[in-house]
C-alpha positions in Angstrom: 30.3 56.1 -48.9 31.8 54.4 -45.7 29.6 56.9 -43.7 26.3 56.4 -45.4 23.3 55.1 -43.4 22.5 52.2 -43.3 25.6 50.9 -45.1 26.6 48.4 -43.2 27.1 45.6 -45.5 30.0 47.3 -47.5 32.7 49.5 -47.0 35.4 50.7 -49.7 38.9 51.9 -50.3 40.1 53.9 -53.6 43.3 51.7 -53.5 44.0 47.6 -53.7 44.7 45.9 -50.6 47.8 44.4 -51.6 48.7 42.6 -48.6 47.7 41.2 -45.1 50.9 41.3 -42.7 49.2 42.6 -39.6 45.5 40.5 -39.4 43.6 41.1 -38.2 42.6 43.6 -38.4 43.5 44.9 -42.2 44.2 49.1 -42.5 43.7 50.0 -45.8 42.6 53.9 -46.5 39.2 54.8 -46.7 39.3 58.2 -48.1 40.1 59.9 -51.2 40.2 64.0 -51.8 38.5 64.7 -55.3 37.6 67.9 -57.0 33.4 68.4 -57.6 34.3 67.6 -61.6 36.8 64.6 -61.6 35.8 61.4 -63.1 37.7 58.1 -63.7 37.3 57.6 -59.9 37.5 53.9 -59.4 37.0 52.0 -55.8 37.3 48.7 -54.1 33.6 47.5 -52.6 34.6 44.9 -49.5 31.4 42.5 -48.8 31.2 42.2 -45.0 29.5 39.3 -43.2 27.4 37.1 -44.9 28.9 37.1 -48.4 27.0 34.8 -50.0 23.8 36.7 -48.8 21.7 33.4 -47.5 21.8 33.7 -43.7 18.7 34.2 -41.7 17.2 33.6 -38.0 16.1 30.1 -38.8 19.1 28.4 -41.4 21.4 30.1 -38.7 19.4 28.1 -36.0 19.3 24.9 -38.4 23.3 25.1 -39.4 24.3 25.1 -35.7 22.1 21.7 -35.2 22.4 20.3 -38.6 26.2 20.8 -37.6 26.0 18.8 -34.1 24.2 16.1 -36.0 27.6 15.2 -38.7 30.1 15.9 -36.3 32.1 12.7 -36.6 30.1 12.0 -39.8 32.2 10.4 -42.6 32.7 7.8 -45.1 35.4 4.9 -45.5 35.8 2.7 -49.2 38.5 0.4 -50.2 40.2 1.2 -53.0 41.7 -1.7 -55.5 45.0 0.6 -56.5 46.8 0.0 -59.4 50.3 1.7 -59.7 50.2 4.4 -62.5 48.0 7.0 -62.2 44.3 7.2 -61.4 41.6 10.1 -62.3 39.3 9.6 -59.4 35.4 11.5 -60.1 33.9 13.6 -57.7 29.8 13.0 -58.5 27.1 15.0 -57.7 23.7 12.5 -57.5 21.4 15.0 -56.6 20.3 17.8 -59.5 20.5 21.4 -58.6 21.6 24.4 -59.2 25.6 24.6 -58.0 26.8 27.2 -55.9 29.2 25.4 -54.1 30.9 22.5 -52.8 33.1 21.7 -50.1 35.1 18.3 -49.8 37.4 17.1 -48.0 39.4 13.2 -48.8 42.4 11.8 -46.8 43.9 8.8 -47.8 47.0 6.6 -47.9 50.0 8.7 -48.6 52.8 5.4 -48.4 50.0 4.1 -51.5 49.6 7.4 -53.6 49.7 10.4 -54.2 47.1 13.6 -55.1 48.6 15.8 -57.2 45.7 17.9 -58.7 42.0 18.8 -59.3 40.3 19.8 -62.3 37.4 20.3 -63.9 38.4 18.8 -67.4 35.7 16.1 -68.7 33.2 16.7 -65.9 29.7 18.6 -65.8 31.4 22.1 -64.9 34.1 21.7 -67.7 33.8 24.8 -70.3 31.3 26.9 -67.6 32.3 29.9 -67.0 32.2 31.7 -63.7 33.9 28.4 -61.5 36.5 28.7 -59.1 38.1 25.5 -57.6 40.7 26.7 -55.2 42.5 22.7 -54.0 45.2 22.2 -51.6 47.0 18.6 -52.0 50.1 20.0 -50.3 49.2 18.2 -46.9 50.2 14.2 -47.3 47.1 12.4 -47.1 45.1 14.8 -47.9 42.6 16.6 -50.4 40.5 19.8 -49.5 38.8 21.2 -52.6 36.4 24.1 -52.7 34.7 24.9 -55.8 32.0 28.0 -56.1 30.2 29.9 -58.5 31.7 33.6 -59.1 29.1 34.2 -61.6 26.6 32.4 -63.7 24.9 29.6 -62.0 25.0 25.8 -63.9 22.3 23.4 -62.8 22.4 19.8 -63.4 24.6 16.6 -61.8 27.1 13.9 -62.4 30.9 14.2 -62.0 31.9 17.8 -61.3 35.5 17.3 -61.3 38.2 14.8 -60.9 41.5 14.2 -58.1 44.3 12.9 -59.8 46.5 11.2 -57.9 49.7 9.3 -58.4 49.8 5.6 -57.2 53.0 3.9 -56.2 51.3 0.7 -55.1 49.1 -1.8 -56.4 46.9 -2.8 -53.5 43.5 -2.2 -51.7 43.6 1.0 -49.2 41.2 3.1 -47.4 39.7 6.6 -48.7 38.1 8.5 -46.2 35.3 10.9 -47.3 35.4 13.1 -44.3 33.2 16.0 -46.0 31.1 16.5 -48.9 28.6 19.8 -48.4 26.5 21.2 -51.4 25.5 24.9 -51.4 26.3 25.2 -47.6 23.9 21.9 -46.5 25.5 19.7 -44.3 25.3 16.7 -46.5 24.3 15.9 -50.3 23.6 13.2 -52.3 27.6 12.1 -53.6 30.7 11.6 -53.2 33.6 9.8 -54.7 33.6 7.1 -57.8 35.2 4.5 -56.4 35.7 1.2 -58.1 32.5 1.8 -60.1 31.0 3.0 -57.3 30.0 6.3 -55.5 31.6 6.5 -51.9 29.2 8.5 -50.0 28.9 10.0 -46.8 25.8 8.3 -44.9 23.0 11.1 -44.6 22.8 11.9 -41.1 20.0 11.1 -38.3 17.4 13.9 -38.4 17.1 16.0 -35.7 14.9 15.9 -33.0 11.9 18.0 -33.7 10.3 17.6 -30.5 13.2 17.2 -28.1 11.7 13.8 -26.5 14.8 12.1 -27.0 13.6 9.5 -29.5 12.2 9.5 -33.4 8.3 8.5 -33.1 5.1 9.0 -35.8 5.1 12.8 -34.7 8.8 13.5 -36.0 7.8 12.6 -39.4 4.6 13.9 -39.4 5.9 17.4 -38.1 8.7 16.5 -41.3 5.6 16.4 -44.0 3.9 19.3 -42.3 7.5 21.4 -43.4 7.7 20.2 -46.6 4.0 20.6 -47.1 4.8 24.4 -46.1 2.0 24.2 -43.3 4.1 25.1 -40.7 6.4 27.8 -39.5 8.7 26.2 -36.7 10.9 24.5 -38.9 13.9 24.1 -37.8 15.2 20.7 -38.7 16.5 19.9 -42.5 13.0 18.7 -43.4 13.1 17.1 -46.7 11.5 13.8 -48.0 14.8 12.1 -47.4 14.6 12.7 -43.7 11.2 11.7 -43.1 11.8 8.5 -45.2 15.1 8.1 -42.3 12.5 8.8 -39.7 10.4 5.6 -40.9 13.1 3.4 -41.4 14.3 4.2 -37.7 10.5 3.2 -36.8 10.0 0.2 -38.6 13.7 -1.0 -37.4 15.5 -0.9 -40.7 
């Protein structure tokens, strides 16, 4: 199967990979000698590459601007701490189907502590198919990724919850530093804080015509892409950044 042409976005092994001490690269056998009539042959199929199958000339293009655009994009809110222990909501504003979500929160470590993540009492709780790997090992820090690993749940509001011990009763900084849905390079959330969702501020659109400055033609060429009338897209054109386009225009 290895050898098969074109098969280049899998290859397989007839045993588990049970270990990684030398990567890269991973050995693992390919081969396994078999008589014309066995059966009960079972293998190990290995995605290569893109493994969530979306990646094409253009989003690659977009990603590697969309990128340069956040970097150093983040999002600082006070938080009135009480000492006990606090179940802080990760929200979703914006309704689609969730495939995944990356996030990343530092905070305070002399104020509190995170101690987990979960999914209990939020939009995802009961759906089957989530994964929500979460390292709070790191002091003043949270990185959560969660990711559908089957069935796909559409919909928004709070998706899961940090709870965190708090040693301190006082106001202290919580720094959003990322918050990507489905592999965008910003969405519509954040984190509930004191009633209110922290939120990373959507970022300046991207030049469509390289003249150095946002003018009537950058959100015209923006309703042209969205309007499906053109083919050069390569900004993220959506109705939110054309509506950032006129504020920047009209000064506000």
């Amino acid at each position: 199967m290895n050898n098969s042409n074109p098969c280049v976005d899998w290859v397989f092994t007839p045993y588990p990979i049970t270990s990684c001490p030398n990567w890269p690269p991973i050995t693992y056998p390919t081969e396994r000698s078999v008589t014309p009539s066995a059966t009960g042959q079972n293998f190990i199929g290995i995605r290569l590459g893109d493994v969530s199958g979306d990646w094409t000339k253009n989003t690659a293009t977009r990603s590697l601007r969309d990128n340069h655009e956040l970097r150093g994009n983040s999002a600082t809110c006070n938080l009135n701490a009480v000492a006990g222990t606090l179940k802080m909501p990760i929200v979703l504003n914006q309704s689609g189907a969730i495939e995944n979500l990356d996030i990343e929160v530092e905070y305070d470590s002399s104020v509190m502590t995170a101690d987990s993540v979960t999914f209990t009492g939020g939009i995802l709780d009961g759906k089957e198919g989530y994964a929500m790997p979460f390292n709070t090992d790191i002091a003043g820090k949270v990185l959560v990724m969660i990711y559908a690993a089957g069935k796909v749940f559409t919909g928004s509001g709070e998706v899961a919850y940090i709870n965190f011990t708090v040693s301190k009763t006082q106001s202290t900084p919580v720094l959003l530093k990322k918050f990507k849905f489905n592999n965008e390079t910003a969405a519509s959330g954040g984190l509930k804080i004191n009633g209110s969702v922290c939120e990373i501020p959507y970022p300046l659109t991207c030049d469509s015509d390289y003249d150095g400055k946002y003018t009537m033609n950058d959100a015209v060429y923006y309703l042209q892409c969205i309007a499906g009338v053109r083919q050069d897209c390569i900004c993220n054109e959506n109705l939110r950044a054309v509506i950032q386009v006129l504020r920047v225009l009209s000064g506000m």
